[in-house]
N, C-alpha and C positions, 0 to 999 in steps of 0.2 A: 504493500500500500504506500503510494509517494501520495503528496502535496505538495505545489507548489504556490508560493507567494511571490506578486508584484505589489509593485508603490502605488503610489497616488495617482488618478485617474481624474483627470479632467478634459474633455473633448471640445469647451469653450476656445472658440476662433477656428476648431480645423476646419477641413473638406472635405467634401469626396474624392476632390483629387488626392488630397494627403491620406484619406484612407486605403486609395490604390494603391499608393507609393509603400505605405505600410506591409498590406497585403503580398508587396515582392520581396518583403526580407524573411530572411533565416528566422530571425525572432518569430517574427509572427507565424511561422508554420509551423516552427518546434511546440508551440503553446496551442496553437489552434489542432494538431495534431497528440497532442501528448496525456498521456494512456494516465495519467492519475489527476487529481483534482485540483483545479486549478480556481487561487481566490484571491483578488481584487479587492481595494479600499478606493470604493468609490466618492471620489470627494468634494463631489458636486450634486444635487439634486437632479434626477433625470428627466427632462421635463420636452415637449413641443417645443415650449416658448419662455418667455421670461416672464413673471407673472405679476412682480413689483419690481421699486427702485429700493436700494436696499443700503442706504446712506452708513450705516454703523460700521462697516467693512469692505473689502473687496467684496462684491458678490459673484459667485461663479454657475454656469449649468453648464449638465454634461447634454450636448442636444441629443432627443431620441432618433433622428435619420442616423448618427453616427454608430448606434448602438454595437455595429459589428465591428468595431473598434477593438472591442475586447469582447464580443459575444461568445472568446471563450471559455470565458470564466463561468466554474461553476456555482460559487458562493459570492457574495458580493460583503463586505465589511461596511457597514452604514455609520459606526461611531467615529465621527470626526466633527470638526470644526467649522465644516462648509453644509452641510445638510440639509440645516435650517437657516441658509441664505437667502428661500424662497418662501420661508413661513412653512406653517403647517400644513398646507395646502401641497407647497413643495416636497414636503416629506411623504403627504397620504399620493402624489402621484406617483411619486417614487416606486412606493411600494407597491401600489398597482400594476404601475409596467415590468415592475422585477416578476410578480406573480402570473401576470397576462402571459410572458417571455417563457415560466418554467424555469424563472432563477430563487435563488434560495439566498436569505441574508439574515443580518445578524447586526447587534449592535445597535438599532433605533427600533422604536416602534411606536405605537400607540399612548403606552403610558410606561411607568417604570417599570412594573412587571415583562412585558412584554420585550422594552428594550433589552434587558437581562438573560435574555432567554438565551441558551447555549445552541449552535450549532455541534451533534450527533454524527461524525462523518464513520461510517462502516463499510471496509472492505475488505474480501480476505482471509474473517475474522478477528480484522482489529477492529478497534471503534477509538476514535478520536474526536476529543469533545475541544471546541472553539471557542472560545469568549472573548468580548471587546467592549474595552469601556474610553470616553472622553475624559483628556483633564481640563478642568476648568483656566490650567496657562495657557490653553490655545486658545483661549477667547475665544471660545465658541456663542452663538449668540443666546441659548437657553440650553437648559438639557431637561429631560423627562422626569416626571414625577409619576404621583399616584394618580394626578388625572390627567394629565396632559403630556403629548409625545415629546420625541426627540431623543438625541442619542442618550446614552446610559453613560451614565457619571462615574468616573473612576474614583471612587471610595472604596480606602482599604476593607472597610467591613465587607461591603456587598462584594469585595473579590472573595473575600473568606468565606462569606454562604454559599457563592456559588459552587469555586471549587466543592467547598465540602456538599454541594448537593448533586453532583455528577460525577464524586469520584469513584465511586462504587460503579457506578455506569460505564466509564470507560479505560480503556490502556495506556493511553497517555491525555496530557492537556496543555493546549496551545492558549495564551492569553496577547491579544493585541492590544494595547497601550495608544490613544493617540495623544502625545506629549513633547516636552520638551523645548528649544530655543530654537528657531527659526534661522536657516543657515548657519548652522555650528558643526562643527564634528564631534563634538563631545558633548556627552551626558550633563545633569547637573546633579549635584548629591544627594538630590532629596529623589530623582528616577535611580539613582542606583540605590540609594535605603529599599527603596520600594519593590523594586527588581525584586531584590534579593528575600524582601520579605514574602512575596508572591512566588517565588521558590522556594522558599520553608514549608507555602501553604500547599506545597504537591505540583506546582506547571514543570514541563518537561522543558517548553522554550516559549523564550520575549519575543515577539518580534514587533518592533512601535512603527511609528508612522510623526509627521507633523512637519519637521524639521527641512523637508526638500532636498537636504543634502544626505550623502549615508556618511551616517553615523558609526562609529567604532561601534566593536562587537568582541563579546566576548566569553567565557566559560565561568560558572562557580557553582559548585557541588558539582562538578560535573554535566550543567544544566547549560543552556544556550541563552542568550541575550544578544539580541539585536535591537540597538537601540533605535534604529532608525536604516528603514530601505530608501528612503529621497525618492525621486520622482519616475515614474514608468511611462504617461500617455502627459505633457502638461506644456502645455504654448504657451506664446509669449498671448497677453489679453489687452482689451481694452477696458479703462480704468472711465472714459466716459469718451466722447464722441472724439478726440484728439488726443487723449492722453492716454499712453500705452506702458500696460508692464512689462517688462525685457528679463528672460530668465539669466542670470548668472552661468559661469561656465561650470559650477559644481552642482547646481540646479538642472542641470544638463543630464548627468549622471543618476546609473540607479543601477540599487540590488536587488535580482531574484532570490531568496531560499528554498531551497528543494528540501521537502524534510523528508527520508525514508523511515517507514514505520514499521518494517518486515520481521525488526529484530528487537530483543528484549529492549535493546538501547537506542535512542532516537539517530540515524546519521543523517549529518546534512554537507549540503554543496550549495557554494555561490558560484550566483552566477550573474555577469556584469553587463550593464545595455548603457549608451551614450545616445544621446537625440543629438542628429546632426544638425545642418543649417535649416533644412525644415522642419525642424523636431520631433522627427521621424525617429525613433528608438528602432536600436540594430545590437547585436550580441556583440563586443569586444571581449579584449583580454585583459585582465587586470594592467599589465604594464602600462596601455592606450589609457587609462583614466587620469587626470589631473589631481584626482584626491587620494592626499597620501593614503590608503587602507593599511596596510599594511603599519608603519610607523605611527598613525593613529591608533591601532588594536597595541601593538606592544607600548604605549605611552599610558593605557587605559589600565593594562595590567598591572606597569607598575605603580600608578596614581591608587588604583585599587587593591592592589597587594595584602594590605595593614588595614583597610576601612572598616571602620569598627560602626556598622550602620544601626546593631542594634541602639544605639547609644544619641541616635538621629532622630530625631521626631520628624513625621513625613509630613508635616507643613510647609507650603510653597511662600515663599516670599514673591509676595504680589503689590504692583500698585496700579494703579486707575490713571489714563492720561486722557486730556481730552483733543480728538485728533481735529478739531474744525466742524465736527459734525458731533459726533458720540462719544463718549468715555470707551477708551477700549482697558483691556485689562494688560498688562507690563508685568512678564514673567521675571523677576531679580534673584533668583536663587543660582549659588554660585557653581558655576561649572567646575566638572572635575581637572581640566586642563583650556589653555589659552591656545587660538590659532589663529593668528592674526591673517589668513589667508584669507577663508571666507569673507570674511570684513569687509578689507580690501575690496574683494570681487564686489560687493554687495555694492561702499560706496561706488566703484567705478561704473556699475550699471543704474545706479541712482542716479548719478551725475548725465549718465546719456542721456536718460528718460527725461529728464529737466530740460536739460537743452534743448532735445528735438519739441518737445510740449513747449517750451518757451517759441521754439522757432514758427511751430505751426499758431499760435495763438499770433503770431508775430504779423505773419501774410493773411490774415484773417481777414 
């Protein structure tokens, strides 16, 4: 029994012609062909059209013509931060066209119950149970309660129930995380407290989401942590009728995990994709990547060698800014390690996007 994991899924700006162009690469056939289960964190609301202006945030949709983008995924991962960019409305379409399609998901729903609810994956005679929750640092715009939808909230208790209510049910347990600092390579110490105490509670392997970049990765009790796979399907967008977002060169980059489940002990493999000039995602080889992996995982190991997390209260240090329109929420909990690369990258495509938005407002 495999499974396999991509990133962040966003289909806002493509085409059909960019779907053609997709449809000729090696990626897409190994995936659209490939014999175990294959699951997606969709990170945009799947809708026709756009259904409000949505002033609080970026807002993003994945359009439904695109849908065979990734049509071959067969679980879809709902708990992120864009979901509820289209409201509730966006969410309940959502779900309908995953259900209309014969796709299965996880991680949002109707109310908190429901968002909670474990994906069951059996093949084989394994059974491998799924769960995903939102952290409240990605400023997400709500999350789900007892009467109202939206993704499931990442609180240490509700991981502790769930686990303990499906481990009797199944052979191993995957927990997807969507967390952490927005182009970083590294963790910050209140995800690795947490990691590791979500591996006390029974999951076999982390794998997070949020970040766009990939994130170091690493081993403890012998268990998997991936803090972050960065981006799989995600364009450059429009921010309003002239003003355009521009992905970063590490933004560009993304990890698959393949997780085999055959054998008492979970094996995995990465596997690497780069989105070219038209951010078209294609399989390279590690070396082709810009981000250091390799020198980020042994930095993480030795940052975390000695962390003494029991000793860490899993409180995010947060504060409120208000960006011209809304208060967003400002994730300040300190990372395990400094890299002054992504930064960089970041300011240097800020600085584009100002310009050319200055230049078009210019000829206006």
């Amino acid at each position: 029994m495999k499974i396999i994991f991509v990133g962040d899924i966003c289909t806002d700006t493509y085409s059909k012609n960019d779907l053609e162009k997709f449809k000729n690469t090696k990626l897409y056939h190994f995936l659209n062909d490939y014999e175990g289960k294959v699951i997606g964190n969709l990170e945009a609301p799947l809708l026709s059209e756009v259904i409000r202006e949505n002033k609080n945030k970026y807002s993003l949709i994945n359009q439904s013509n695109l849908f065979d983008f990734y049509s071959f995924c067969d679980y879809f991962n709902l708990a992120n931060n864009h979901i509820l960019d289209q409201g509730k409305e966006g969410l309940d379409e959502t779900i309908e066209s995953l259900v209309n399609r014969n796709k299965k998901f996880f991680g949002a729903g109707g109310n908190l119950h429901q968002s909670r609810e474990p994906q069951i994956i059996e093949n084989n005679g394994k059974r491998v149970g799924v769960l995903s929750y939102c952290c409240i640092s990605s400023n997400s715009e709500s999350y789900a309660n007892n009467s109202t939808g939206g993704p499931s909230p990442l609180i240490y208790e509700y991981v502790k129930e769930d686990i303990e209510g499906i481990r009797h049910l199944v052979d191993h347990i995957v927990v997807l995380p969507h967390w952490g600092k927005e182009n970083e390579f590294f963790p910050t110490y209140d995800q690795a407290s947490i990691a590791r105490k979500i591996i006390e509670l029974g999951a076999d392997v982390i794998i997070g989401a949020h970040t766009h970049t990939i994130q170091a990765f690493e081993t403890y009790k012998d268990k998997l942590i991936y803090y972050s796979l960065g981006n799989f399907l995600f364009n450059n967008f429009m921010v309003n009728d002239i003003d355009k977002y521009y992905q970063g060169k590490y933004n560009k980059e993304g990890l698959l995990v393949e997780l085999d489940f055959s054998h008492d002990k979970v094996v995995a493999r990465e596997h690497y994709v780069k989105l070219d000039d038209n951010m078209i995602p294609e399989f390279v080889d590690l070396k082709d990547l810009s981000t250091p992996v390799l020198s980020n995982n042994d930095y993480t190991a030795r940052a975390l060698s000695d962390f003494e997390f029991e000793k860490l209260e899993s409180n995010l240090n947060l504060s409120l800014k208000f960006n011209g329109q809304s208060m967003q929420v400002i994730n300040e909990s300190p990372l395990i390690g400094q890299s002054y690369k992504p930064r960089i990258e970041s300011l240097r495509v800020k600085i584009k996007r100002y310009m050319i938005y200055f230049i078009k407002k210019a000829l206006r």
